[in-house]
N, C-alpha and C positions, 0 to 999 in steps of 0.2 A: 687390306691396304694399311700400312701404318704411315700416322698424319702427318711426323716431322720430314716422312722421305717424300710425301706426292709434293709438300709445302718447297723442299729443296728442290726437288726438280721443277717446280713452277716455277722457280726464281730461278736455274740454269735455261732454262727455253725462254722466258721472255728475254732475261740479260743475251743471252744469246742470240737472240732474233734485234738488240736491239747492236748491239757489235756488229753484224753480219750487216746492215741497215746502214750502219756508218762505213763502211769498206764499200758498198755497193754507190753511196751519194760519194765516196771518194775515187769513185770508179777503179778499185779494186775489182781485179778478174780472180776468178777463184783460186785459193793456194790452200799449201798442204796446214797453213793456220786456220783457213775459213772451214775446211772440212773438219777439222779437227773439234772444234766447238759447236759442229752438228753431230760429230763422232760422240760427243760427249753426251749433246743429248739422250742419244741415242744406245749408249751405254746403262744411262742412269733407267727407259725405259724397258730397258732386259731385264734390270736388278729389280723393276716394280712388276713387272710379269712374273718373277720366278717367286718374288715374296706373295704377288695374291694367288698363286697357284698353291704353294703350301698353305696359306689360312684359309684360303676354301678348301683342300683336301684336309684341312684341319677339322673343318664345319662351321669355318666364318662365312658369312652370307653378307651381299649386297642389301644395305636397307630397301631400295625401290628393286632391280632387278638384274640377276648377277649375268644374266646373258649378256644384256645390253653393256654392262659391267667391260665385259670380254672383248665384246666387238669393237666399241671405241679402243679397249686398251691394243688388242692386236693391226685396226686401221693405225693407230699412233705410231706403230712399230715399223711400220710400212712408209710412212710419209719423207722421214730423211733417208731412207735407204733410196727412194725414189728420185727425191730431190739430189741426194749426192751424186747419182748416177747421170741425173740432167747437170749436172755442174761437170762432170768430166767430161761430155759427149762436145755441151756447147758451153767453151769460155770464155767467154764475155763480162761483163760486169754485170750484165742483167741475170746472167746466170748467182751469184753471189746475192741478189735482189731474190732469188728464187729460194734460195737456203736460209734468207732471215724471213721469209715467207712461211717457209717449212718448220721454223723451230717456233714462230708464234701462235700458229694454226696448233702445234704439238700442245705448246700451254694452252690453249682454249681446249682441246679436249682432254687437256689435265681438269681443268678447272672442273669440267664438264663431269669428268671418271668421280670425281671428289665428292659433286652433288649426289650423284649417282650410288656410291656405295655408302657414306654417313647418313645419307639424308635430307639433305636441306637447300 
């Protein structure tokens, strides 16, 4: 994991979660903008999957454990794909409430992946 990218994408999912947060208390129903900055999320989480998949096939190792490493980062992967899909099904504004849900839950297991591989 390199530390300027989890750091950048910590700062696009909470900014994101806090956008998504204001469209929903503005009762914004989802649009092809609110999906777009959970796309984004969701982008920068591909580009941290394929980077620690090379430094571990490199032989960079997870300080505490590179499993656990995985499993949050692959759950992470999963979360706005989920969430965008509940946002097309049901359009509502509560749905938009669902996707800045989705991108701040993403930062807490950023934060979480960061403890997890450095150490601390």
């Amino acid at each position: 994991m390199i530390d300027w990218l989890i750091n950048l994408l910590l700062a696009i999912s909470f900014l994101a979660a806090v956008a998504l947060f204001v469209m929903s208390i503005a009762r914004r129903k989802p649009s092809l903008v609110s999906l777009s900055v959970l796309g984004l999320v969701e982008l920068g989480l591909l580009v941290q999957t394929v980077v620690s998949i090379v430094l571990v096939s490199g032989g960079e190792r997870a300080k505490t454990d590179t499993i656990e490493f995985f499993g949050y980062l692959f759950v992470a992967l999963m979360i706005p794909i989920g969430a965008g899909f509940w946002a097309l099904v049901e359009r509502n504004r509560w749905s938009t409430m669902v996707l800045a849900v989705a991108a701040g839950t993403v930062g807490v297991m950023l934060a979480r992946m960061q403890q997890i591989w450095f150490g601390f």
